[in-house]
C-alpha positions as CSV (number, residue, x, y, z in Angstrom):
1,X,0.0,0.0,0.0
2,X,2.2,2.7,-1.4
3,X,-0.2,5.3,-3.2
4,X,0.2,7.7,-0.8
5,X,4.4,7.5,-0.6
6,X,5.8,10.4,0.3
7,X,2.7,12.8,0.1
8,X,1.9,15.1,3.5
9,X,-1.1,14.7,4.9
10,X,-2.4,17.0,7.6
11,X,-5.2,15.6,10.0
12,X,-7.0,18.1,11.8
13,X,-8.1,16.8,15.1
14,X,-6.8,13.5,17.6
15,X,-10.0,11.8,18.5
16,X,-10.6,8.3,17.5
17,X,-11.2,9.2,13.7
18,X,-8.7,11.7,13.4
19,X,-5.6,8.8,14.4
20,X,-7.7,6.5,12.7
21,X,-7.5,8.4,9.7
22,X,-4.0,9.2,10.0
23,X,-3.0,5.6,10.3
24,X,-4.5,4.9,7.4
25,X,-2.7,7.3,5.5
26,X,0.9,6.2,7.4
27,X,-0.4,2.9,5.9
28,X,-0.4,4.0,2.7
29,X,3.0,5.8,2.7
30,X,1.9,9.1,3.8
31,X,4.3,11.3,6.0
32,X,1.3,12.0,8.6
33,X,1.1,15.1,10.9
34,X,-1.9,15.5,13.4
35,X,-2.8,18.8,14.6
36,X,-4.6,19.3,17.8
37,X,-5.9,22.5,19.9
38,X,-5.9,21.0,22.9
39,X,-2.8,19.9,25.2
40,X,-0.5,17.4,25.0
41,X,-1.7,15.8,28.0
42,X,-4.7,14.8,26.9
43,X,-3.1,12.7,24.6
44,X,-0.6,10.9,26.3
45,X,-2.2,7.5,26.4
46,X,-1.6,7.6,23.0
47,X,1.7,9.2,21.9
48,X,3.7,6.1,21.8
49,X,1.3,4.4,19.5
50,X,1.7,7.3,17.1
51,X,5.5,7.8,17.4
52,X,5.6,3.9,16.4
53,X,3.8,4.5,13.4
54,X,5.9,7.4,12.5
55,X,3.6,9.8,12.8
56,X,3.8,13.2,14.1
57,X,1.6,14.9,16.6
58,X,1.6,18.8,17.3
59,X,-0.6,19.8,20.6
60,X,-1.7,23.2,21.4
61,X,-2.3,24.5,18.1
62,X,-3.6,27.5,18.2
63,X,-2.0,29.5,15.2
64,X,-4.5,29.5,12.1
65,X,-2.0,30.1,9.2
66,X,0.3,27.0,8.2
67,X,3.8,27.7,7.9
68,X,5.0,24.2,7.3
69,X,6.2,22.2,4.0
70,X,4.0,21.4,1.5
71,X,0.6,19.7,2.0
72,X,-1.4,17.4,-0.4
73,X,-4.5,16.9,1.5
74,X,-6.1,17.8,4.7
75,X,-8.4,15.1,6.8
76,X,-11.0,17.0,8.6
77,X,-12.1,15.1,12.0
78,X,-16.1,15.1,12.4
79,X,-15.3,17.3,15.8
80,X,-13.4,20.3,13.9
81,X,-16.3,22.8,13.5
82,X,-16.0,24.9,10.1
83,X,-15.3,28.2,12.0
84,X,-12.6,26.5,14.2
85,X,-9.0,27.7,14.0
86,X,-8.1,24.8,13.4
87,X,-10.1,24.4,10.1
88,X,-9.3,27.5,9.1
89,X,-5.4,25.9,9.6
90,X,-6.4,23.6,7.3
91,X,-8.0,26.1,4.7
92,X,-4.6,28.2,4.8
93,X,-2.1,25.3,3.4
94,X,-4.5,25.4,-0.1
95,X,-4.4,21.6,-0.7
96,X,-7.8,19.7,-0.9
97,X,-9.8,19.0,2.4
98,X,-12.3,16.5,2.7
99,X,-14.2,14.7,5.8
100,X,-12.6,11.4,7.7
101,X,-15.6,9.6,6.4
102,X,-14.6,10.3,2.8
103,X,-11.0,9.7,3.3
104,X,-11.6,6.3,4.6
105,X,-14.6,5.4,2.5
106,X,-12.3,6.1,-0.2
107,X,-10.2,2.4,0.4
108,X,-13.3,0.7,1.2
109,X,-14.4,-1.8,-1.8
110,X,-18.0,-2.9,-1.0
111,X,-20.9,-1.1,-1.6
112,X,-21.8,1.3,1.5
113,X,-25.3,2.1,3.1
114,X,-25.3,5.3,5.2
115,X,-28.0,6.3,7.7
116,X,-28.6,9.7,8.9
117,X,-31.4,11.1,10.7
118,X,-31.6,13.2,14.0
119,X,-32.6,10.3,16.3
120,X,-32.5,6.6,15.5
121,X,-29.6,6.5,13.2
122,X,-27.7,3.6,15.7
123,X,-30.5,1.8,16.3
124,X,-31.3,1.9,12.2
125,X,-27.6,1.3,11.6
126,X,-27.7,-1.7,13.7
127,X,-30.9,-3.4,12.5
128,X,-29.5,-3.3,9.3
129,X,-26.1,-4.8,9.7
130,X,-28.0,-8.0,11.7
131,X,-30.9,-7.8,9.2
132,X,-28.1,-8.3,6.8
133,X,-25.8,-10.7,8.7
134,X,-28.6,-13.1,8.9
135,X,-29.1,-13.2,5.4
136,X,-25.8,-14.2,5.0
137,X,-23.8,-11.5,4.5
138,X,-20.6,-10.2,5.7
139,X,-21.3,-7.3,7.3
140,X,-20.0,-4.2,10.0
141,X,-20.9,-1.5,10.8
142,X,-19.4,1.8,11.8
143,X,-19.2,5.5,11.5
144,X,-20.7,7.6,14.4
145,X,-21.2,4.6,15.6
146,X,-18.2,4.1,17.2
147,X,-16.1,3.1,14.8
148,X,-14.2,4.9,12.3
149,X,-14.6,4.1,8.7
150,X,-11.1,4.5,8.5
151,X,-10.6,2.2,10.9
152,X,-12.1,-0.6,9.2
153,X,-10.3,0.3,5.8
154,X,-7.0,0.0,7.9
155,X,-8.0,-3.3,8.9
156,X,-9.0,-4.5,5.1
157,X,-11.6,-7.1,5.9
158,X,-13.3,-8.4,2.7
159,X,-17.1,-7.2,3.5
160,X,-20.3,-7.2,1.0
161,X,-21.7,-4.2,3.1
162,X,-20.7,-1.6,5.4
163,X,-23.1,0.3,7.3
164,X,-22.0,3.7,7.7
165,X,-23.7,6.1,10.9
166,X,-23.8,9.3,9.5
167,X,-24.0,13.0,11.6
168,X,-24.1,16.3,10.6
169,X,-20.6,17.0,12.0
170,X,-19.7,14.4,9.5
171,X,-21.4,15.6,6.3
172,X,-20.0,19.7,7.1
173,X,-16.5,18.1,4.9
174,X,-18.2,15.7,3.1
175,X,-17.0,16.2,-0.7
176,X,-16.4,13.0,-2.3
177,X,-18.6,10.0,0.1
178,X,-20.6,7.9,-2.7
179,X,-22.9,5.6,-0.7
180,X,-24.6,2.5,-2.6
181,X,-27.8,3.7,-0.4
182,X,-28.6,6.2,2.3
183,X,-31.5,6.6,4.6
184,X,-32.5,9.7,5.9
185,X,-34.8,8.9,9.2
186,X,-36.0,12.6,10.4
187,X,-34.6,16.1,10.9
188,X,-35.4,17.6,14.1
189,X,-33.8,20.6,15.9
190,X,-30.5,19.8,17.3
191,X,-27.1,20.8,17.3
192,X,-27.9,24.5,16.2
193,X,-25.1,25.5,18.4
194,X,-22.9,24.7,15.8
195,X,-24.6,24.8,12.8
196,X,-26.9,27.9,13.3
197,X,-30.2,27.2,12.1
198,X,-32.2,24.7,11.3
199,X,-32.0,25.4,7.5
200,X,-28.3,24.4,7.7
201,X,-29.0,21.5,10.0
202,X,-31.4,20.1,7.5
203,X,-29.7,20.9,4.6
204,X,-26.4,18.6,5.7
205,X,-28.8,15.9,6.7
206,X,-30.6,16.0,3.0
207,X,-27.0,16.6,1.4
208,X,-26.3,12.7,1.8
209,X,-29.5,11.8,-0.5
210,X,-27.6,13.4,-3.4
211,X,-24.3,11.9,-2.8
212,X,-25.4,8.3,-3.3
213,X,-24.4,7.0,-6.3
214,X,-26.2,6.3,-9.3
215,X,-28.2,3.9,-9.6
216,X,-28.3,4.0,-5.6
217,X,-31.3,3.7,-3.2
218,X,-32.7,6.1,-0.5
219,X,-35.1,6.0,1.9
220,X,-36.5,8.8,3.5
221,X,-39.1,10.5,5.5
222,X,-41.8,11.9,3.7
223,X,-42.3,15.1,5.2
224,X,-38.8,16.1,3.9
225,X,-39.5,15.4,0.2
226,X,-39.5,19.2,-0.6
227,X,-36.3,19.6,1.3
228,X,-34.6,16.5,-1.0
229,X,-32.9,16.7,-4.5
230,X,-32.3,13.8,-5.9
231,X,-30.9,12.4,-9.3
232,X,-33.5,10.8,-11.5
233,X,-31.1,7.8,-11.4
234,X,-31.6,7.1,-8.1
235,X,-34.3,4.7,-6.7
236,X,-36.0,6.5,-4.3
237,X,-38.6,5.2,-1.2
238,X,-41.1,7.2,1.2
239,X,-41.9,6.4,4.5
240,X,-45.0,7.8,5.7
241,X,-46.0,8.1,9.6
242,X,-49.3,7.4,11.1
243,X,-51.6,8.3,8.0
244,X,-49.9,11.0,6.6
245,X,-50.2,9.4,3.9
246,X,-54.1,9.9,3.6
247,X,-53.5,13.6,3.7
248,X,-51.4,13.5,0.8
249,X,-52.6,15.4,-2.3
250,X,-51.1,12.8,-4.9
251,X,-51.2,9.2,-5.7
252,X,-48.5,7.3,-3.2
253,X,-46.3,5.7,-5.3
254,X,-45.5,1.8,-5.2
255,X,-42.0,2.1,-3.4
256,X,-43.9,4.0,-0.5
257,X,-44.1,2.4,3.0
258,X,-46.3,3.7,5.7
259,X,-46.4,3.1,10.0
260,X,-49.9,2.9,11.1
261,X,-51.3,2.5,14.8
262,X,-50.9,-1.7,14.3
263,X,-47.5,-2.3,12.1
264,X,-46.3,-1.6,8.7
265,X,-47.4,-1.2,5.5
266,X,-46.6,-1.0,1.7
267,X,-48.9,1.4,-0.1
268,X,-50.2,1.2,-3.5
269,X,-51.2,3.4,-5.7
270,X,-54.7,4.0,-4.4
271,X,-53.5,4.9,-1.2
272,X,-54.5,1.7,0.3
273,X,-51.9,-1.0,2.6
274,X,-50.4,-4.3,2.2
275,X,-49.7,-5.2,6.1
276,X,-46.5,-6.4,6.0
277,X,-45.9,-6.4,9.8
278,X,-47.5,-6.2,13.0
279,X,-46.4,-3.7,15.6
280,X,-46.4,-7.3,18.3
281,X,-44.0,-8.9,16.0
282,X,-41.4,-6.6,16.8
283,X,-39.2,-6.4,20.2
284,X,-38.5,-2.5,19.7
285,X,-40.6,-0.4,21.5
286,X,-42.1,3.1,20.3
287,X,-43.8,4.2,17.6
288,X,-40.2,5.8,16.2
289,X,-38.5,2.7,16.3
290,X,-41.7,1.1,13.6
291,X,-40.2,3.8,11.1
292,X,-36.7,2.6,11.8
293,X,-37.7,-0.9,10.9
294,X,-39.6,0.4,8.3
295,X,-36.7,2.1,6.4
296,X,-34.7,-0.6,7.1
297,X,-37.1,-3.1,5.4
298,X,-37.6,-0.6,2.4
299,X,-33.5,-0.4,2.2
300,X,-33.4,-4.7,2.3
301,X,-36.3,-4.7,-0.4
302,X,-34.3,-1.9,-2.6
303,X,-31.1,-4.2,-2.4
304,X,-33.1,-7.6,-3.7
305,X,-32.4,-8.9,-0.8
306,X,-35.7,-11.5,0.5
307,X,-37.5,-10.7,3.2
308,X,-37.9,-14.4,4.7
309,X,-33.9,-14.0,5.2
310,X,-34.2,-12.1,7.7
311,X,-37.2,-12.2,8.8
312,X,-36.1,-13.8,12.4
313,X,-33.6,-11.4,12.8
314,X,-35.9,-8.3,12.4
315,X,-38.6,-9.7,14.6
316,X,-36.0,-10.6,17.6
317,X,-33.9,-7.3,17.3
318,X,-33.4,-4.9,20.5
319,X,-32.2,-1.7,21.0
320,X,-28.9,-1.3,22.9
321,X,-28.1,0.5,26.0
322,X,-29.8,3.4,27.5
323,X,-32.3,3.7,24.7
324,X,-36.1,3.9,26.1
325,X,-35.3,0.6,28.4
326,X,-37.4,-0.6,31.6
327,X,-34.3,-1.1,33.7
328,X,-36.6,-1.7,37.2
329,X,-40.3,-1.9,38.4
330,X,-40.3,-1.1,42.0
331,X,-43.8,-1.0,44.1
332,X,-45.3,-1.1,40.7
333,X,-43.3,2.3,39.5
334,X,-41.6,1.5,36.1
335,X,-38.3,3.1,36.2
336,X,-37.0,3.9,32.6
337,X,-33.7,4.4,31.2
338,X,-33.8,6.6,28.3
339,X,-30.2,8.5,28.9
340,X,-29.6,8.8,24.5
341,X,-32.4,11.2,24.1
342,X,-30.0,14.0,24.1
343,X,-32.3,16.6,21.7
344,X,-35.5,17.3,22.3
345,X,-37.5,15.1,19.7
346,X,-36.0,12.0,21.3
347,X,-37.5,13.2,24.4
348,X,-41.0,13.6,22.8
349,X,-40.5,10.0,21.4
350,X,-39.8,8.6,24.7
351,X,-43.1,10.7,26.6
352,X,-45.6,9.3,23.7
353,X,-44.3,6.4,24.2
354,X,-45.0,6.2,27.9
355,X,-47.6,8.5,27.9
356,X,-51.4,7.0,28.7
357,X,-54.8,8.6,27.9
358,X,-55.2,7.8,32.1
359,X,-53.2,11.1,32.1
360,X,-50.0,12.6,33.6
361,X,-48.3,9.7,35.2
362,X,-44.4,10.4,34.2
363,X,-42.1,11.7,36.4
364,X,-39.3,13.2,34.0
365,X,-36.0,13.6,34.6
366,X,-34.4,16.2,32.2
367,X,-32.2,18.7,31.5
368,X,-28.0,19.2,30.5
369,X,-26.6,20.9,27.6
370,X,-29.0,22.0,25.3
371,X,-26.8,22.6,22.4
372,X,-28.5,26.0,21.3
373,X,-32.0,24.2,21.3
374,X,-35.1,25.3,23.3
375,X,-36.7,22.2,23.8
376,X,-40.1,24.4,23.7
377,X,-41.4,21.8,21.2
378,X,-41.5,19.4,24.1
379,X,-44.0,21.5,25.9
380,X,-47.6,19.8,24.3
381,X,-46.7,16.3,25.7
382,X,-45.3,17.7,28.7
383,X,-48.8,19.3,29.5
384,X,-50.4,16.3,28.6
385,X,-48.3,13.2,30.2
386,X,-45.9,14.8,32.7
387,X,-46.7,14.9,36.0
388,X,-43.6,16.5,37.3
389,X,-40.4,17.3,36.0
390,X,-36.7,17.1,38.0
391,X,-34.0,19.2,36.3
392,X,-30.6,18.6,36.3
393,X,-27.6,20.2,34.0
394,X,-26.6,23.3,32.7
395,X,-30.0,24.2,31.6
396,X,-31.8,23.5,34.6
397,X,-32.8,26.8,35.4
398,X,-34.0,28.1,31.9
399,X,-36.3,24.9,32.0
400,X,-37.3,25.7,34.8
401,X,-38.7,29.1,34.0
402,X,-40.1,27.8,30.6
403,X,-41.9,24.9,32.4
404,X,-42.9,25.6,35.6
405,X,-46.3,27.4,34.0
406,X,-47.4,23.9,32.8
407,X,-46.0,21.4,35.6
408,X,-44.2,21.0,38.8
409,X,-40.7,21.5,38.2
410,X,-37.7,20.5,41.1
411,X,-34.4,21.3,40.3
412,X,-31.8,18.7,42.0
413,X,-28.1,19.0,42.0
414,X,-27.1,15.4,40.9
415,X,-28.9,12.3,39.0
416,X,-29.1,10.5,42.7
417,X,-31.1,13.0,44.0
418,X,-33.5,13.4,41.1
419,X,-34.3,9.6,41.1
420,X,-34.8,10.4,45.2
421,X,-37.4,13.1,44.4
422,X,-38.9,11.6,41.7
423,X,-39.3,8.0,43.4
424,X,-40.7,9.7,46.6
425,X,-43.4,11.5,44.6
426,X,-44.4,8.6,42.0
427,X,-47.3,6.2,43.2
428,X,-48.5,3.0,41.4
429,X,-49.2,2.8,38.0
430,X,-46.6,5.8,37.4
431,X,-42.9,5.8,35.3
432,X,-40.1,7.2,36.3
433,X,-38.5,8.5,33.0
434,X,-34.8,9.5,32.1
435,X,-35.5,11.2,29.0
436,X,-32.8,14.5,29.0
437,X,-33.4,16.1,25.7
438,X,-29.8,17.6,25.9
439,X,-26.9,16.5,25.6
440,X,-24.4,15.0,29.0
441,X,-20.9,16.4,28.9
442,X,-22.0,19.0,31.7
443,X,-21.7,16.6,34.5
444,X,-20.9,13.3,32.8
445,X,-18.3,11.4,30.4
446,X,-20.9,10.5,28.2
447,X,-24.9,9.7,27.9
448,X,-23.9,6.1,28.7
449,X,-22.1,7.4,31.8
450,X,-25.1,9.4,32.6
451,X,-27.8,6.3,31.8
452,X,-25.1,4.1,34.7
453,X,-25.7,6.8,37.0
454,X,-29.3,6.6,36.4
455,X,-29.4,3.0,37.1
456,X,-27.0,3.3,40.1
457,X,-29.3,5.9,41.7
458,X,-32.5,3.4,41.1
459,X,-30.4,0.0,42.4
460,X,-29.6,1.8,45.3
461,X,-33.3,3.3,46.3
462,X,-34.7,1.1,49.6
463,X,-36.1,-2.0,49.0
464,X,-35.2,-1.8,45.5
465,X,-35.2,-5.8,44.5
466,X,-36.6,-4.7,41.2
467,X,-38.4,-6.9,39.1
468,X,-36.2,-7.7,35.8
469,X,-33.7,-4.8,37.0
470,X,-31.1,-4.0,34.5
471,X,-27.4,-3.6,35.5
């Protein structure tokens, strides 16, 4: 692997994708330097890995002109914003810059399927890789995931399909990513303190549709059809929510797929359904999670790929962590760990799914950083299913003063005392509900970090023998 001998390559950023990337291009005969702003540190658990590979690492970097020798291309990590000083580094040597993703996907040989979407992209992502795997082929899956796409083109496994998790950080360099097929799930406010507005949000979600290649399938929501452009050589399927569909003032076309109030469906022409799955016959829970499976179906179907593959697969699939997940029932209290809603449609997700026409019997625990949202659009199913909210977070008070006209609102200092309050003030029949709509990094590592606490403030309630408690 010598196509790269002797070229510079400057990565911007040292997170996982950033070395990941800049292995890759060592790999490939690259001289490699990584440029960071943050200290050197930070990154001393891996220095000696890098210095192995050759490759050099400058910390600190603070300077927004380069001054070095010539560079032939710049990797752009997903967490270097475009206004960064970093970026505009980058900008200042002149050579080409394009997004990790694209670097890596660019020594990957199979055909690639990307997901995007504001929420649901990891549980889609991973639906379709098993969905896949059990119709027999080889499969992984990675991206924003977890896993670096140029880490998996450094470790050259022969695959028929990767499964790519695609953010909006990742799509802001995006210049050259050709997916086989993309899905687009939903766009939602979120992350609009770096991107802005929601115009730009939804316009770097959308911007994947017209990157796959031709010939390529998508799969997206209806409701953003008049935000997608699309090649007329691209195969294209709608997915329609809850009887939108009937509202629509055209003739549904024959790759359109619709969630009604009992499973899925394919739509004709007329409007009408072929029930191709009932909401019992899968193990995910909430209404959200039937348009996941949904795209993911359409997607299978799009690749001629039959259904009675992986049928079994589909049907037995569950979420992972901290995703809407009953993690105790204690004196008849459901206590729910839903610590990866971190915007607020996630949040509304999770309360519909809870929520009962009884009336407000959840006890919400919310609150963090907000990432320039509002989380007003909450406020509907807040009136109508909350009973009382506990803030923690950053944002707590601002909540607070936006909520308390339509519920009971406690602000607590840590997780373990807003499972206290909350558990104290629930009764029978009621759900105690992690559902943050904002993001964790204000008091914890990560939203995984935050779900543990969640579930080590409810193991450690009195009397909590919970029945089929989570650890």
């Amino acid at each position: 692997m010598s196509d790269l001998l002797g070229c510079r390559i400057l990565v911007l950023g040292a997170g996982g994708s950033g070395c990941a990337a800049a292995s890759l291009a060592r790999a490939h005969g690259a001289e490699v330097t990584i440029v960071d702003s943050a200290p050197r540190e930070k990154f001393a658990s891996i220095l000696s890995r890098l210095e192995e590979q050759g490759i050099q690492l400058e910390c600190g970097v603070t300077v927004e002109k380069w001054d070095g020798p010539e560079i032939y291309q710049v990797v752009v990590s997903p967490g270097i914003p475009l206004d960064s000083p970093l970026h505009r580094l980058g900008e200042s040597t002149g050579a080409p810059m394009i997004g990790e993703v694209d670097f890596g996907a660019s020594y990957i040989d199979c055909p690639i399927l990307a997901v995007t979407g504001t929420n649901g992209k990891t549980t889609t992502v991973e639906l379709l890789a098993a969905c896949l795997d059990a119709a027999g082929y080889k499969v992984r899956a990675c991206g924003n995931i977890g896993l670096p796409v140029s880490q998996v083109a450094l470790e050259g496994a022969r695959l028929d399909y990767l499964v790519v998790e695609i953010s909006s950080f990742q799509m802001e360099s995006s210049v050259s990513f050709k997916p086989r097929g993309a899905i687009l799930l939903n766009v939602t406010p979120d992350h609009l303190d770096r991107h802005g507005t929601l115009e730009c949000y939804r316009g770097l979600k959308t911007k994947l549709l017209s990157q796959v290649e031709s010939g390529g399938a998508v799969v997206y929501h209806a409701a953003l059809e008049k935000f997608v452009a699309l090649n007329d050589a691209v195969r294209r399927s709608r997915l329609w929510l809850c009887g939108e569909h009937r509202d629509f003032d055209g003739r549904p076309d024959a790759s359109d797929w619709a969630v009604e109030s009992d499973g899925l469906y394919r739509l004709r022409e007329n409007g009408e359904g072929e029930k191709i799955l009932s909401r019992s016959g899968l193990q995910l829970c909430g209404s959200h999670n039937l348009a996941n499976a949904l795209a993911v179906i359409a997607m299978l179907e799009a690749l001629g790929i039959n259904a009675e593959s992986y049928s079994a697969a589909l049907r037995s699939f569950q979420s992972g962590p901290h995703r809407i997940k009953v993690i105790s029932v204690r004196h008849d209290v459901q206590f729910v760990d839903d610590s990866k809603a971190t915007d607020v449609d996630a949040m509304i997700q999770a309360l519909r799914t809870f929520g009962t026409s009884a009336g407000k019997g959840i006890h919400l625990i919310a609150g963090g950083l907000a990432k320039g949202c509002t989380l007003s659009e909450a406020e509907p199913e807040i009136r109508m299913y909350v009973k009382a909210v506990y803030l923690i977070g950053e944002c707590k008070e601002r909540l607070a003063s936006s909520w308390k006209q339509i519920v009971p609102c406690t602000i607590c200092e840590s997780m373990a005392e807003a499972v206290n309050c909350a558990a104290e003030a629930a009764i029978a029949g009621e759900t105690v509900l992690l559902s943050p709509g904002c993001a964790s990094m204000d008091m914890f590592r990560s939203y995984a970090d935050r779900g543990q606490c969640f579930i080590d403030a409810v193991n450690a309630l009195p009397e909590c023998a919970a029945d089929g408690a989570e650890s």
